[in-house]
C-alpha positions as CSV (number, residue, x, y, z in Angstrom):
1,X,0.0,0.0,0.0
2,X,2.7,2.4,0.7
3,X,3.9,2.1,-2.8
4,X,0.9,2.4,-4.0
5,X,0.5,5.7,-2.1
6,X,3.8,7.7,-3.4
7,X,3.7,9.1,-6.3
8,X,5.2,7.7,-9.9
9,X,8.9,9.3,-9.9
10,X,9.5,11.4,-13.4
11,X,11.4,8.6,-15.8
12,X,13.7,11.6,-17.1
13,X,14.7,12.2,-13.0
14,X,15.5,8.5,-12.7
15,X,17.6,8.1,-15.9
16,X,19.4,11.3,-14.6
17,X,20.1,10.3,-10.9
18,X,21.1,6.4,-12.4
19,X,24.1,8.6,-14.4
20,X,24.8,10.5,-12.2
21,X,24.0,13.9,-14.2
22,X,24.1,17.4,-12.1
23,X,22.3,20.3,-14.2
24,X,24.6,22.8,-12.7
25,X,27.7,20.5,-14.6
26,X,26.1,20.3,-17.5
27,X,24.7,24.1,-17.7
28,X,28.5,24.8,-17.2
29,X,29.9,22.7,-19.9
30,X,27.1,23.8,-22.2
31,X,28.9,27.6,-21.9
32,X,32.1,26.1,-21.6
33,X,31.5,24.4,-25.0
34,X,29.4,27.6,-26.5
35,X,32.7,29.5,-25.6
36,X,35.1,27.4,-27.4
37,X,32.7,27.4,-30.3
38,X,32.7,31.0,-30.5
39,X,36.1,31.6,-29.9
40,X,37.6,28.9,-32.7
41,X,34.9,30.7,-34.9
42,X,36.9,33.9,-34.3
43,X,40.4,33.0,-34.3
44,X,40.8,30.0,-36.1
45,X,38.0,29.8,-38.8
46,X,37.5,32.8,-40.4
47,X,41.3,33.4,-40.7
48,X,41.7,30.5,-42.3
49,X,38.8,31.0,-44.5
50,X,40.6,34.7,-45.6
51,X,44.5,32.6,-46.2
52,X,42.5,30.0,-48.3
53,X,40.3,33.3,-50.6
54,X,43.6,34.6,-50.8
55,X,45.4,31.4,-52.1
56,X,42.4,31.5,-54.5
57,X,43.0,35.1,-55.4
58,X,46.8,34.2,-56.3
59,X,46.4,31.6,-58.3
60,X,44.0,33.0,-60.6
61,X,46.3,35.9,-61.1
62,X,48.9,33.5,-61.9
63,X,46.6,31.9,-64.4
64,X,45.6,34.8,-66.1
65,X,49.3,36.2,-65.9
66,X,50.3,32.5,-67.9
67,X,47.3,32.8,-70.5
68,X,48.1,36.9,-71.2
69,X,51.9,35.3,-71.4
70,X,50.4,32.6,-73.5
71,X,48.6,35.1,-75.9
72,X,51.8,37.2,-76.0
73,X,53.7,34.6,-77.2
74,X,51.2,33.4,-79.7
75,X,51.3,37.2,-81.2
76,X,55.0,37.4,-80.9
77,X,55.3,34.3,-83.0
78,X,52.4,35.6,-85.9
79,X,54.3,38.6,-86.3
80,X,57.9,36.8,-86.7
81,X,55.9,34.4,-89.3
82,X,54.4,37.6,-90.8
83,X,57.7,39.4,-91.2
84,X,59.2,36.4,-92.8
85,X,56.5,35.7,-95.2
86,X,56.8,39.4,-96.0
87,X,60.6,38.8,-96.3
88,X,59.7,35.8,-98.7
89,X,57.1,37.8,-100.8
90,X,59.7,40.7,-101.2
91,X,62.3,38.0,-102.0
92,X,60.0,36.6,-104.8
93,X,59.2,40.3,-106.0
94,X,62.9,40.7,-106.5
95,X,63.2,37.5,-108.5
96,X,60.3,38.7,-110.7
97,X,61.4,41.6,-111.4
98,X,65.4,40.5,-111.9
99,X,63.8,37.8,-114.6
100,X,61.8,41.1,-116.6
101,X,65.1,42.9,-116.6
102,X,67.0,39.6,-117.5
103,X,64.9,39.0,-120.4
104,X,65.1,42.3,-121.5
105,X,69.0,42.5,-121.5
106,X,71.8,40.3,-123.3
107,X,72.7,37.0,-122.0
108,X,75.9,38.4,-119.7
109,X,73.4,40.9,-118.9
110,X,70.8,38.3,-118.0
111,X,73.2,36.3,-116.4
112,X,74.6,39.2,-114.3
113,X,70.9,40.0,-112.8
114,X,70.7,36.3,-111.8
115,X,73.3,36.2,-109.8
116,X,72.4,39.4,-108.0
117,X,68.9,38.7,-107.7
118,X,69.5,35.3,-105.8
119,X,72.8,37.2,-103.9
120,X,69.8,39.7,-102.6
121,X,67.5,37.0,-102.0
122,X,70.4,34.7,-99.7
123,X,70.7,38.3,-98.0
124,X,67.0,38.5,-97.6
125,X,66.9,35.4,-96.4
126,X,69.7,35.6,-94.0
127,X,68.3,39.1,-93.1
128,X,65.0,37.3,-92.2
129,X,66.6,34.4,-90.5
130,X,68.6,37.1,-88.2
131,X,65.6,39.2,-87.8
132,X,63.7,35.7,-86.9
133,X,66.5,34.8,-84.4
134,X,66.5,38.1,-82.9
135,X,63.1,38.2,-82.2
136,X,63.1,34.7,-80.8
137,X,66.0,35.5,-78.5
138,X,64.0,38.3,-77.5
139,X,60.2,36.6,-77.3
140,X,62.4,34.0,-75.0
141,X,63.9,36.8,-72.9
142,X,60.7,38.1,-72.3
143,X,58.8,35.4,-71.3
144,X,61.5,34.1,-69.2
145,X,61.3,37.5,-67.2
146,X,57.8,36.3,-67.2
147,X,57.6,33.1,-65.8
148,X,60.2,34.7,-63.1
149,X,57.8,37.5,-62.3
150,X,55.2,34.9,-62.3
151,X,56.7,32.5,-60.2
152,X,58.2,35.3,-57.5
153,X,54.3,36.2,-57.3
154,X,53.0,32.6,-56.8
155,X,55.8,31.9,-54.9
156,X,55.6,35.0,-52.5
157,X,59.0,35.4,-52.3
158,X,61.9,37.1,-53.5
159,X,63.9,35.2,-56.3
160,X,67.7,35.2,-56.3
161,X,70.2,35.6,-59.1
162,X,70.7,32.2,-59.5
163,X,67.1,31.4,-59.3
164,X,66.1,34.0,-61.8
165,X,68.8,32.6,-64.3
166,X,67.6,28.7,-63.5
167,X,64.2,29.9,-64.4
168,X,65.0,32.0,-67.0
169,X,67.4,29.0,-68.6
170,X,64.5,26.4,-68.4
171,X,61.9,28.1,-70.0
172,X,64.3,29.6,-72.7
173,X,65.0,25.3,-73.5
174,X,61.8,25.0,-73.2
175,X,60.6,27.3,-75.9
176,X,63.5,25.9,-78.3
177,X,62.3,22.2,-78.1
């Protein structure tokens, strides 16, 4: 009868008092954990989150900075084909017109022009091929600065003589293969 008498005890309170849990522990771990929480959130999150944006920011400047290299190159290479197919159509002009006068002039004559005409077209040539060689020397020079600039920006640091050279060397090979 006397059990019958007290009242049911709460199932929540008995599962509680079985594990032994205090609500002034947990209340305090509860803010003890909201704190960490909060303070990770602050100083190691959204730092983080700013190194990786700029990471993300760097290397799409490098990627633009290789495709602008990339066009440049292309444009430096059309413009050394364009001056050697203008070298080869002034080369052809000259033969054209060295034939005209050679048919229009005694055989020495005609033999004469021949010779010069194809003595101004190996200098054309030769001209071109220079010019050509310049300009590659050059386009390579360039674009080695590049991929130094480049790489001292992706790198974030400060490239030394010898680096700039080893660079500078390897893409020059590079561009000749």
């Amino acid at each position: 009868m006397l059990a019958a008498a007290q009242p049911a005890e709460n199932p929540f309170q008995a599962v509680g008092r079985e594990f032994g849990w205090e609500p002034k522990l947990f209340a305090s771990q509860v803010v003890l954990i909201c704190l960490v929480a909060f303070v990770l959130a602050k100083f190691a999150y959204k730092p983080l989150i700013a190194m990786l944006e700029y990471r993300k920011q760097q290397i799409a400047e490098s990627l633009e900075n290789a495709a602008k290299t990339r066009r440049e190159l292309e444009q430096a290479r059309g413009k050394a084909q364009e001056i050697v197919n203008q070298a080869n159509v002034q080369a052809e002009k000259l033969i054209q017109e060295a034939r005209a006068a050679a048919a229009r002039v005694q055989e020495t004559e005609t033999q004469k022009a021949i010779a010069a005409a194809e003595q101004i077209i190996s200098k054309a040539r030769e001209a071109a091929a220079l010019d050509h060689e310049r300009m590659l020397t050059e386009l390579r020079r360039e674009v080695g600065r590049l991929v130094v600039d480049t790489t001292a920006k992706v790198t974030g640091k400060i490239l030394t003589a010898d680096d700039q050279q080893r660079l500078a060397g390897e893409t020059s090979r590079q561009l000749s293969a």
